[in-house]
C-alpha positions in Angstrom: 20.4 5.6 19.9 16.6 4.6 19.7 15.0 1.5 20.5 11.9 0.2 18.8 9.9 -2.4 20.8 6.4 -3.2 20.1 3.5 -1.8 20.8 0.9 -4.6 22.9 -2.3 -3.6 24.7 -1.9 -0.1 24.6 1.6 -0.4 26.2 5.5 -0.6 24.8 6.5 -4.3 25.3 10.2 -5.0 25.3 11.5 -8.1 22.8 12.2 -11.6 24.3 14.5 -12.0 21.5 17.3 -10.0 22.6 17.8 -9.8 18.5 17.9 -6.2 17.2 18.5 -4.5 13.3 20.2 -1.2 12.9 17.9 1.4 11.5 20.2 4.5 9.1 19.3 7.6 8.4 19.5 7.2 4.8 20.6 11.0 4.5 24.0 10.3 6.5 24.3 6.6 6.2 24.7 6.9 10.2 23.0 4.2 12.2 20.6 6.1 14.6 18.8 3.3 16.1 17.9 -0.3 16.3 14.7 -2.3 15.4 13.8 -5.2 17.8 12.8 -8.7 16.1 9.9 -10.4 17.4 10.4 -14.4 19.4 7.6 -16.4 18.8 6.4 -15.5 22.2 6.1 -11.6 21.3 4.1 -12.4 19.0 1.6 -15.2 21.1 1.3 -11.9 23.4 0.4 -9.5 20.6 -2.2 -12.3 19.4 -3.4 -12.9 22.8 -4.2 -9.2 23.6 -5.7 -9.2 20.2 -7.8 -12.1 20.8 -9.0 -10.9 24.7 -9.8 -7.3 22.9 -11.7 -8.4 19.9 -15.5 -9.3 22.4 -15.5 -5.8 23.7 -14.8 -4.2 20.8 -17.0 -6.3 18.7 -19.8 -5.3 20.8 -19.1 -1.8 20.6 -21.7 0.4 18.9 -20.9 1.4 15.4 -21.6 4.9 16.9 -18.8 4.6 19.5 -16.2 3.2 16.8 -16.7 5.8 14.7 -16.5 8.8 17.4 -13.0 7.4 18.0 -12.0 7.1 14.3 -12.7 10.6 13.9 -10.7 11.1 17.0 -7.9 9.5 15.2 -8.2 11.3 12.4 -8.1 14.9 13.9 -4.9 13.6 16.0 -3.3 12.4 12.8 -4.0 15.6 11.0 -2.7 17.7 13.6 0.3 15.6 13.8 1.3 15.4 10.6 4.2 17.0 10.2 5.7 15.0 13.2 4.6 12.0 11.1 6.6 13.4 7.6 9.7 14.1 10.1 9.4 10.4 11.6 9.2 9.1 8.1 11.9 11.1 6.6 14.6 10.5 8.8 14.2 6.9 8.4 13.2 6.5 5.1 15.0 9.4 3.1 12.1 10.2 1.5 11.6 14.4 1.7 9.0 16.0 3.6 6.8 17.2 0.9 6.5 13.7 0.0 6.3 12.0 3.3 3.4 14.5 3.8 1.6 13.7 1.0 1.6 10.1 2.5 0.1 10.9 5.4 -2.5 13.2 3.4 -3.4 10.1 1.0 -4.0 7.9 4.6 -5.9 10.6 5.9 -8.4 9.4 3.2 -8.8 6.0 4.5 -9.2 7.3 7.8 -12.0 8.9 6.9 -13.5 6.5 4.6 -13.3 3.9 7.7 -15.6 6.4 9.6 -18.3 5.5 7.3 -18.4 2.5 8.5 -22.0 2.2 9.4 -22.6 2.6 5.6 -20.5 0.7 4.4 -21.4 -2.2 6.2 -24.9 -1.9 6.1 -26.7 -5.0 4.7 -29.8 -5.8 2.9 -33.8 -6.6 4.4 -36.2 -8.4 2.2 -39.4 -9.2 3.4 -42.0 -11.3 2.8 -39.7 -13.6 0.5 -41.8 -16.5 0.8 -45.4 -16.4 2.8 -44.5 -15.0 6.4 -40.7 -15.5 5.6 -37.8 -12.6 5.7 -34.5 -12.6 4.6 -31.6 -10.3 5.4 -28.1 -10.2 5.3 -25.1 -8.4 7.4 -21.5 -8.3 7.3 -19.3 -9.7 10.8 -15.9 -8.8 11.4 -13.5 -11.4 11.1 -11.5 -11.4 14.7 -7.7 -11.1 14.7 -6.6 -9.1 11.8 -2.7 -9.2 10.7 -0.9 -5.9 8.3 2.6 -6.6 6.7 4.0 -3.5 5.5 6.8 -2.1 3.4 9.4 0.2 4.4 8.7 2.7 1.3 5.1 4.0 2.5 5.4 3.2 6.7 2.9 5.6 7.5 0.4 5.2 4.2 0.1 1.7 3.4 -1.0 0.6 7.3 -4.0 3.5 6.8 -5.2 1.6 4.4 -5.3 -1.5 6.4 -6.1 -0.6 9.5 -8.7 1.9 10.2 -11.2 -0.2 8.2 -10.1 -3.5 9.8 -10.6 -2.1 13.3 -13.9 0.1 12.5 -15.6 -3.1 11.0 -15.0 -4.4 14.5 -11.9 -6.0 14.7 -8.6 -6.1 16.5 -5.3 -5.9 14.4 -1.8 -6.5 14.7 1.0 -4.4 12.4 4.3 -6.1 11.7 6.2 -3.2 9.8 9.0 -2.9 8.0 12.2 -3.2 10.0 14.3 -0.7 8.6 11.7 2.3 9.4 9.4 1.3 12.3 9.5 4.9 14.1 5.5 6.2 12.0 3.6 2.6 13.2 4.7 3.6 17.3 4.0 7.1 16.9 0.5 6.0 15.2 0.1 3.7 17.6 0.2 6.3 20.3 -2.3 8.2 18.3 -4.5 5.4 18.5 -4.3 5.3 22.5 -5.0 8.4 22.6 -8.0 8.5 20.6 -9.5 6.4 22.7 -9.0 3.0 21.0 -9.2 0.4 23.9 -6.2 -1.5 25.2 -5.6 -4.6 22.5 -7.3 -3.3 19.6 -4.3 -2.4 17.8 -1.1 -3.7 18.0 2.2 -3.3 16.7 4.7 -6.0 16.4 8.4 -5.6 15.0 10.3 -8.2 13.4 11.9 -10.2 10.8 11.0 -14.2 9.1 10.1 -15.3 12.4 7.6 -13.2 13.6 5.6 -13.0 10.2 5.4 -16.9 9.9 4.2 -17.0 13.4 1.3 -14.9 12.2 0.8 -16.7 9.2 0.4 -19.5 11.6 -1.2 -18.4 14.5 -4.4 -20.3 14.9 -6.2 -17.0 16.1 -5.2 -14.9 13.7 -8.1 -14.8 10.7 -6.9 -12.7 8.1 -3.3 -11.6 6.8 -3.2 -8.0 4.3 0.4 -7.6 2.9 2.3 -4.9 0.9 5.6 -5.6 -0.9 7.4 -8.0 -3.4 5.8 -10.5 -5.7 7.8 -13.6 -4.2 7.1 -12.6 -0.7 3.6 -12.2 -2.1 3.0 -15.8 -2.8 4.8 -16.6 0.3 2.0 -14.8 2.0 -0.7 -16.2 0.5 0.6 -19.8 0.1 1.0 -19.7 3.8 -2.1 -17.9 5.0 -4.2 -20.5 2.9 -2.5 -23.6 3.7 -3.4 -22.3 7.4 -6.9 -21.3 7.3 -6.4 -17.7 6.8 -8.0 -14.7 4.7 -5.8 -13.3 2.4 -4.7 -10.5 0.3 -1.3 -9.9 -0.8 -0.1 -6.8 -3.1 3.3 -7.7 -5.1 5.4 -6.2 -7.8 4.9 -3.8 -10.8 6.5 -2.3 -13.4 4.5 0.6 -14.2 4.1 1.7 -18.2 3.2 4.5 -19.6 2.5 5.0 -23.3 3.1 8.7 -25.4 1.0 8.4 -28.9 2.6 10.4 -31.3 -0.4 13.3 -30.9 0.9 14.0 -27.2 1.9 17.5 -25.5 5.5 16.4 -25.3 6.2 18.9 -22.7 3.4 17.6 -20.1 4.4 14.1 -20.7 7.9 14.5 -20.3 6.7 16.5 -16.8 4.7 13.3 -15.7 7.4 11.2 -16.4 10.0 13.1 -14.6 7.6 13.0 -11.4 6.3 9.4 -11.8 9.9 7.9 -12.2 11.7 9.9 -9.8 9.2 11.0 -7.0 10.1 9.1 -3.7 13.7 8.1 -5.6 11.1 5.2 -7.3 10.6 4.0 -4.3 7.3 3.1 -4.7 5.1 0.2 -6.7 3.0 3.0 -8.2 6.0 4.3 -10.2 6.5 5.0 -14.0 9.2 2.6 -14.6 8.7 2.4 -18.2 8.1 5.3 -20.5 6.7 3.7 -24.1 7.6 5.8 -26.5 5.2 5.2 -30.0 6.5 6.4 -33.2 8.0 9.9 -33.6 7.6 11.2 -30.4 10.8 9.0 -28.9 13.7 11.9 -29.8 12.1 15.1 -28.5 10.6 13.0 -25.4 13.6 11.3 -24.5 14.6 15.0 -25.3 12.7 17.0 -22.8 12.8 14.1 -20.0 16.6 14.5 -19.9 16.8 18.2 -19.7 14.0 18.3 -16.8 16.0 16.3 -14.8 18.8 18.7 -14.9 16.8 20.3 -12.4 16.6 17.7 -10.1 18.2 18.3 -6.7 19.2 14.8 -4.6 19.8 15.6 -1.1 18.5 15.3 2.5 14.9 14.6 2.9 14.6 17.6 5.3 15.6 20.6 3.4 13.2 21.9 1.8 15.2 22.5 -1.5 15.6 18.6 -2.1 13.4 17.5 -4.8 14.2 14.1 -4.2 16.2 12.0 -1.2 18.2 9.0 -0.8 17.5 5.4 -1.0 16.7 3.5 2.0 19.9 1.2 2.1 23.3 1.1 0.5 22.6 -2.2 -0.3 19.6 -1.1 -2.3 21.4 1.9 -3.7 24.4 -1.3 -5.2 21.3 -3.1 -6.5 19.8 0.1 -8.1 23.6 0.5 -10.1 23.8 -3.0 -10.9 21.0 -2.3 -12.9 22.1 0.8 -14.9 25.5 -1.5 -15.6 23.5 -4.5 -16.8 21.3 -2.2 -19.0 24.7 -0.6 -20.8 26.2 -4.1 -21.1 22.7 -5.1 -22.9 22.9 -2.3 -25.2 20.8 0.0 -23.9 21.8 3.8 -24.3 22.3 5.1 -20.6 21.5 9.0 -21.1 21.4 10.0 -17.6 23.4 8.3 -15.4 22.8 7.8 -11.3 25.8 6.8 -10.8 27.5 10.2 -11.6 25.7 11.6 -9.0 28.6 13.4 -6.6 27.7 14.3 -3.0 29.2 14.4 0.5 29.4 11.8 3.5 28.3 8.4 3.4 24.2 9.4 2.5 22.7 6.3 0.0 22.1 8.7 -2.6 21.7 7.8 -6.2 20.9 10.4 -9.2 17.7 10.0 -11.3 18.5 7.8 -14.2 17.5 7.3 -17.5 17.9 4.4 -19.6 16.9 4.9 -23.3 16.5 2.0 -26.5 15.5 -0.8 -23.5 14.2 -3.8 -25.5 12.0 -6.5 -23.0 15.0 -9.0 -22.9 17.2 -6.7 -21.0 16.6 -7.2 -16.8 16.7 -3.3 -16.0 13.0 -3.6 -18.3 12.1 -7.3 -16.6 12.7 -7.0 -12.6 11.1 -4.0 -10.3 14.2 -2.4 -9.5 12.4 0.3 -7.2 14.8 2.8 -7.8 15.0 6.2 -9.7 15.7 4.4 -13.0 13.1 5.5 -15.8 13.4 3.2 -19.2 12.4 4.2 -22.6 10.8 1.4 -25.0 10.9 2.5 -28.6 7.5 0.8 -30.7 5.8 2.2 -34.0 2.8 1.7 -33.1 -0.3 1.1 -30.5 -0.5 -2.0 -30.7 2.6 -3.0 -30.3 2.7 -0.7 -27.0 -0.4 -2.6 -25.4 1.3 -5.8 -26.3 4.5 -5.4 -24.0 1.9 -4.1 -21.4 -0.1 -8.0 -21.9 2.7 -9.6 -22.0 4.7 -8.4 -18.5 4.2 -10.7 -15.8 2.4 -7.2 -13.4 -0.4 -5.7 -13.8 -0.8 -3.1 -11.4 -0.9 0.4 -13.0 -0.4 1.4 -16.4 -1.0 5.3 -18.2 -1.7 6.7 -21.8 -0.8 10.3 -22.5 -2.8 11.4 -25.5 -4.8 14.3 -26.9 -7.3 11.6 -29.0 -10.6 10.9 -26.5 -11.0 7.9 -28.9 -7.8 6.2 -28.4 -7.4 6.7 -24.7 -10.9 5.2 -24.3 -9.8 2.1 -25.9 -6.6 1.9 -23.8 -8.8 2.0 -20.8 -10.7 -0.6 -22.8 -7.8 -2.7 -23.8 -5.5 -2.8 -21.3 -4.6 -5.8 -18.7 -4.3 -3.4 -15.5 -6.0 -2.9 -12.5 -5.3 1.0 -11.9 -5.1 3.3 -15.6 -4.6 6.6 -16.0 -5.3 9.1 -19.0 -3.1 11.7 -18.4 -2.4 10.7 -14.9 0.5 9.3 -14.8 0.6 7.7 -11.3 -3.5 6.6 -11.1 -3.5 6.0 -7.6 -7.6 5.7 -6.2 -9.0 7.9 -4.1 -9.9 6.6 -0.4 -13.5 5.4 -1.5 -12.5 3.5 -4.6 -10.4 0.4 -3.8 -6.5 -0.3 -5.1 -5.0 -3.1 -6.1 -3.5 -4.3 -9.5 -3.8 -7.6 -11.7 -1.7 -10.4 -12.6 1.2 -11.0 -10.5 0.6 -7.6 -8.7 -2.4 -9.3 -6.6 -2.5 -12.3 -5.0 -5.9 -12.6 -3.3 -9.6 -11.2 -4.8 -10.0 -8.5 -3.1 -8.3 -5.2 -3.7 -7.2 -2.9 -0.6 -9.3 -0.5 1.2 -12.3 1.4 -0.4 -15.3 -1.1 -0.9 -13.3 -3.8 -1.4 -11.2 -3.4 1.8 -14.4 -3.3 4.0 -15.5 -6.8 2.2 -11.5 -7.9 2.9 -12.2 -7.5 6.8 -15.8 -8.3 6.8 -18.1 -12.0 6.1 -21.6 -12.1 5.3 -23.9 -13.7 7.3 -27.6 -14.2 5.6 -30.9 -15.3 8.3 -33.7 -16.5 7.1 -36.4 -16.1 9.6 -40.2 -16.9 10.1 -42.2 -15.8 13.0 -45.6 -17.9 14.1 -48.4 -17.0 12.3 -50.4 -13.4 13.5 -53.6 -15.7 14.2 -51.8 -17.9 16.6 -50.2 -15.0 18.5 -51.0 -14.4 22.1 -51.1 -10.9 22.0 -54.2 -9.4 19.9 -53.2 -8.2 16.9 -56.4 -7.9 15.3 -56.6 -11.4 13.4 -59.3 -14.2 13.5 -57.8 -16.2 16.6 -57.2 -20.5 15.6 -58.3 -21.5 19.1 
C-alpha cells in the first residue's frame, strides 16, 4: 500500500507520529494506502523551513517568481491527466471531472503570474511642497492552506500560487483521506524551480492544524470546508495574531420563474446537483420551484436522471462516481429517510441504487414538496440529494434565500432581463448566476460567499486573494531642498 509523508524543503519527510489514516478507493471500498498525521514537531519543521526560505525568496525579483510560475503552469498542464487519475482514485470523483479541476486551477496559476501587476502600487508626487507619497504591498511571511478532500487539487491553486508569487512561503495541510494531488503538485513545484522551503506540504489530523493556528511564525491561515470548522479557524487564527480567511457551508438555491425553458433548467439542475456526486459547496442543493412550473420541472428533472450512470470514476462511461466514505454515503441516506419521515415526497431515491463490491456508491436523489423545517433543506448534506421547494411567487423565493443561514451561491433561471436583473439586485449572495447554475468566478475575479459561507473579508484568489497574502505599506518621503544640494542642479545655491 502507499504511504503519504509530507513534503518539507523540497524533500519527503517521514512522520514523528508513527499515527497513520487509511486512505479507500471509494470505487472498491478497498484501503489502498495510509495517510500520515502530523506531531507537533512535523509541523515546527515544516514552519521552520518555511521561515529559513521566506528572506531569499522575498528578495527574489518579481521577474524570477514569475519565470517559475509559468514553469509550474506548463508542468501542471502537461500533467494533467496524471493529476485527474491521482484525484480519482482517491476521491471517486470521474475523470472528466477531476480534469475540469485541474483546468479551473490552471486559472489561478496563471493569474498568480501577473503578479507584478497585481501588486503594483500607487506614486503621488508633490503631495505637499517637496513631499511624495507612495504605497506598495509586502508579503506576509509564513502562509498556512487547509483544504478539503472534495477539490484536492483545485482548492490549493487558489491558495497557493498567489501566496507564494507575492513573495511568500506556504505550508498545505490537506485533507487526509486524499492527500496523493498536494505530493504530486508538490513535486511539480520542485521541479519548476521553486527553491527548497517555499512550499510545503504537511499531512495530518486536529493536531497538526492547531499547531498552525498557533505557531507564532505562521502569519496567515486560508481554509476551505465546513461552517463549524470555519469559525474554529478563524476564532483561533485571531485569538493568535493571525490573518484569516475561512470558506464554510452552503446550500446552493436556484429559483425557476414560471417563464423558464423548462427543459434547460431541468438540464442545469441535473448537472449542478449531481456533478461530483454533490460533493462540492458550489452545488444546486435546492431547486425553487415558483408557481406552475413545479410539475413539469420536477417532471423533466426525474426523467434526466434516468440517464445517469454511477460507477467508477475511471471509465469513461460513468457520469458520476462514488462518495468519498461509507460513512458519508450512511450520512447522505440518513438524510433521504429524515426527508420521507418529514413528509417530503422522495421521487428518486439513492438508496435504490444496486451495484457490485463494496464501492460507496449512492444514486442521484431527488426529494420533492421539502418545506424549510425539514433538516434534508437546513444542513449541507454534500451529497447527490437535489430538493424541490414549492412557492407562488418571487418573493417568497428570495425570502427563503434571506433567510438561510449561507450565502455563498445562489441562481435564477428566467427568460425576463427585468426580473433576473433584480435577483442579481435583491439577493443576499456572494456568487449569482442568470442561467448559470453553478456561478463559479473566473481566475481574475475573486470567490467567496456571504453570511455564514465566509468568515474573514476577503474572498479567495482573484484581487482579493492577492490583498489576502499581501499588506500595504504607505512612505511618505521628502528629500532636502534642490538649492541646498551638493551636486549642481541648476538652482540659486543658500550658501
Amino acid at each position: 500500500m502507499d504511504r503519504f509523508h509530507h513534503m518539507i524543503n523540497g524533500e519527503i519527510f517521514e512522520s514523528t507520529s508513527g499515527r497513520f489514516l487509511p486512505t479507500y478507493n471509494p470505487a472498491t471500498g478497498e484501503q489502498t494506502g495510509e495517510t500520515a498525521l502530523a506531531s507537533v514537531e512535523d509541523v515546527d519543521a515544516a514552519v521552520a523551513a518555511a521561515a529559513a526560505a521566506f528572506p531569499g525568496w522575498r528578495a527574489t525579483s518579481l521577474a524570477a517568481r514569475t519565470r517559475i510560475m509559468y514553469r509550474f503552469r506548463e508542468l501542471v498542464d502537461a500533467n494533467r491527466a496524471e493529476i485527474a487519475r491521482r484525484i480519482s482514485i482517491q476521491h471517486g470523483k470521474t475523470l472528466p471531472d477531476a480534469d475540469g479541476e485541474v483546468a479551473r486551477g490552471l486559472e489561478n496559476i496563471e493569474f498568480a503570474a501577473g503578479v507584478a501587476a497585481n501588486i503594483a502600487g500607487r506614486f503621488t508626487e508633490q503631495a505637499s511642497t517637496g513631499i511624495d507619497v507612495y504605497d506598495m504591498r509586502q508579503p506576509l511571511g509564513v502562509a498556512v492552506g487547509i483544504t478539503p478532500f472534495n477539490f484536492p487539487a483545485m482548492v490549493p491553486l487558489w491558495m497557493f500560487p498567489m501566496a507564494v508569487s507575492a513573495g511568500n512561503t506556504f505550508i498545505l495541510k490537506p485533507s487526509e483521506k486524499d492527500p496523493a494531488a498536494s505530493l504530486y503538485l508538490a513535486e511539480l513545484m520542485n521541479e519548476a524551480g521553486f527553491p527548497a522551503g517555499v512550499f510545503n506540504v504537511v499531512q495530518g489530523d486536529k493536531i497538526a492544524v492547531d499547531r498552525l493556528l498557533r505557531h507564532p511564525d505562521v502569519k496567515a491561515v486560508s481554509f476551505v470546508g465546513s461552517t463549524p470548522i470555519a469559525k474554529y479557524i478563524q476564532e483561533t487564527s485571531i485569538a493568535h495574531g493571525k490573518r484569516v480567511q475561512a470558506l464554510a457551508g452552503a446550500k446552493n438555491h436556484m429559483i425557476v420563474l414560471p417563464d423558464s425553458d423548462v427543459g434547460l433548467a431541468a438540464d442545469a439542475a441535473v448537472n449542478a446537483g449531481y456533478g461530483s456526486a454533490g460533493e462540492r459547496c458550489m452545488a444546486v442543493s435546492v431547486v425553487v420551484a415558483v408557481g406552475h412550473i413545479g410539475d413539469p420541472l420536477v417532471e423533466a428533472i426525474a426523467d434526466r436522471m434516468k440517464g445517469i450512470k454511477v460507477g467508477p470514476g475511471d471509465d469513461p462511461s460513468t457520469d458520476m462516481g462514488p462518495l468519498v466514505t461509507r460513512e458519508h454515503r450512511e450520512k447522505v441516506a440518513s438524510y433521504v429517510q429524515a426527508g420521507l419521515d418529514a413528509g417530503a415526497d422522495v421521487v428518486v431515491d439513492g438508496r435504490e441504487l444496486e451495484y457490485e463490491g463494496d464501492g460507496f456508491y449512492f444514486g442521484p436523489t431527488l426529494v420533492d414538496r421539502v418545506t424549510p423545517e425539514m433538516s434534508v433543506y437546513q444542513d449541507e448534506i454534500f451529497g447527490p440529494v437535489l430538493s424541490v421547494v414549492r412557492v407562488d411567487t418571487y418573493q417568497e423565493a428570495i425570502a427563503l434565500i434571506d433567510h438561510n443561514r449561507w450565502g455563498n451561491g445562489a441562481a435564477i433561471f428566467t427568460r425576463d432581463g427585468g426580473a433576473a436583473r433584480q435577483f442579481v439586485f435583491d439577493v443576499d449572495a456572494g456568487m449569482v448566476g442568470v442561467n448559470v447554475p453553478i456561478p463559479v468566478p473566473v481566475g481574475y475575479y475573486s470567490f467567496g460567499g456571504w453570511n455564514e459561507s465566509l468568515f474573514g473579508d476577503q474572498h479567495m484568489y482573484g484581487p482579493e486573494g492577492f490583498r489576502f497574502w499581501t499588506r500595504n505599506k504607505v512612505v511618505t518621503s521628502r528629500w532636502p531642498d534642490p538649492a541646498t544640494s551638493t551636486v549642481d542642479l541648476g538652482f540659486p545655491r543658500n550658501d
